[in-house]
C-alpha positions as CSV (number, residue, x, y, z in Angstrom):
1,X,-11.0,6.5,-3.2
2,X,-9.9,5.6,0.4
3,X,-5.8,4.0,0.4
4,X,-4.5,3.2,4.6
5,X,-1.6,1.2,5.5
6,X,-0.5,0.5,8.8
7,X,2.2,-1.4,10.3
8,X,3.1,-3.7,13.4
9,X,6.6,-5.2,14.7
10,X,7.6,-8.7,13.6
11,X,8.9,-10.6,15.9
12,X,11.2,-12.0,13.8
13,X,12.7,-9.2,11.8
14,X,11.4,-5.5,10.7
15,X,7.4,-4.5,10.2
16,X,4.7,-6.6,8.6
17,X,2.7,-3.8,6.4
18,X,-1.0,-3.8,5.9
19,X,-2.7,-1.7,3.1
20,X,-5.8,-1.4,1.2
21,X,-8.3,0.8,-0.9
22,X,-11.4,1.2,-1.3
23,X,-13.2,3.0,-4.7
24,X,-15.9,5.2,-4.1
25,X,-18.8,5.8,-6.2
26,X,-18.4,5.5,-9.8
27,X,-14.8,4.5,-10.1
28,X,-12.8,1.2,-9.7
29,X,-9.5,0.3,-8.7
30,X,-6.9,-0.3,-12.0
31,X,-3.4,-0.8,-10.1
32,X,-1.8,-0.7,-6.2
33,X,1.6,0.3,-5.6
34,X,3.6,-0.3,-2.2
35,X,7.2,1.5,-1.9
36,X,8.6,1.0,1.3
37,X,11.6,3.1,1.8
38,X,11.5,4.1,-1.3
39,X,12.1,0.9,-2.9
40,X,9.0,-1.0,-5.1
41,X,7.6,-4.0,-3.0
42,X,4.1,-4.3,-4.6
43,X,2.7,-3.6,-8.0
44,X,-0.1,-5.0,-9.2
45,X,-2.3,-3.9,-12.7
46,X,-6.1,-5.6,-12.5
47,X,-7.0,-6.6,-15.6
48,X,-10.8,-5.7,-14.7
49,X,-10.6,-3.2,-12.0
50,X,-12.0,-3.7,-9.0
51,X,-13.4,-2.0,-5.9
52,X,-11.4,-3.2,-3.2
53,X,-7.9,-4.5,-2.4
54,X,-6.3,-5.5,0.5
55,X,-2.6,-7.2,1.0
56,X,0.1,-7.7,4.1
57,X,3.4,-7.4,3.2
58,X,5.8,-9.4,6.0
59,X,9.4,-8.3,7.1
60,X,9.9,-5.6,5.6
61,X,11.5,-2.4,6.4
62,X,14.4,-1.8,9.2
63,X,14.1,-2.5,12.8
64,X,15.5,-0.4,14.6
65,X,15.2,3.1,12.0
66,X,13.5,5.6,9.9
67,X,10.7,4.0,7.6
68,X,8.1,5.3,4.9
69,X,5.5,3.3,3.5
70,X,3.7,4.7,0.5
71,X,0.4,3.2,-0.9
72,X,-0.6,4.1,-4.1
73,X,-3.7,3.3,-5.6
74,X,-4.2,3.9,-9.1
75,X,-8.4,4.6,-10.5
76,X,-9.7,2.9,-13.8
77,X,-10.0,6.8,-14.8
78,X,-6.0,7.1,-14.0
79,X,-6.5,9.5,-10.8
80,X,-4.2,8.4,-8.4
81,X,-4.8,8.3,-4.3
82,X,-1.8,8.0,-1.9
83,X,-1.2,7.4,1.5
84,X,1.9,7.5,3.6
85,X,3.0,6.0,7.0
86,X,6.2,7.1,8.4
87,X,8.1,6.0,12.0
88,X,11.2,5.3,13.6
């Protein structure tokens, strides 16, 4: 499974976050997480898994300071993939 996130200014207050997954072969996506500074902004369970996801998440974070996004994707066989973005 493939999980990115990436982030961009707001103009109007903090970082507007972009994620997604994508399964690979022979696997399926059951649940995404987003924690953004350690705090639970996303979470999702698919009924029927599926094989791609993709959200944007607007204002959040602090502007200016220390940030962590974490993406956690979650596979129909319970193996999870993470991926984290971190900057100032």
């Amino acid at each position: 499974m493939t999980v990115t996130s990436t982030h961009a200014k707001n103009p109007l207050m903090g970082w507007d976050i972009s994620a997604s997954a994508k399964a690979g072969p022979g696997e399926k996506i059951a649940r995404v997480q987003i924690i953004v500074n350690g705090s639970s902004e996303y979470d999702k369970t698919f009924d029927s898994p599926i094989s791609s996801w993709q959200e944007q998440l607007n204002q959040q974070g602090e502007y200016p300071a220390d940030n962590t996004v974490e993406v956690i994707a979650t596979s129909d066989q319970g193996e999870d993939t993470e991926s984290e973005d971190s900057w100032t």
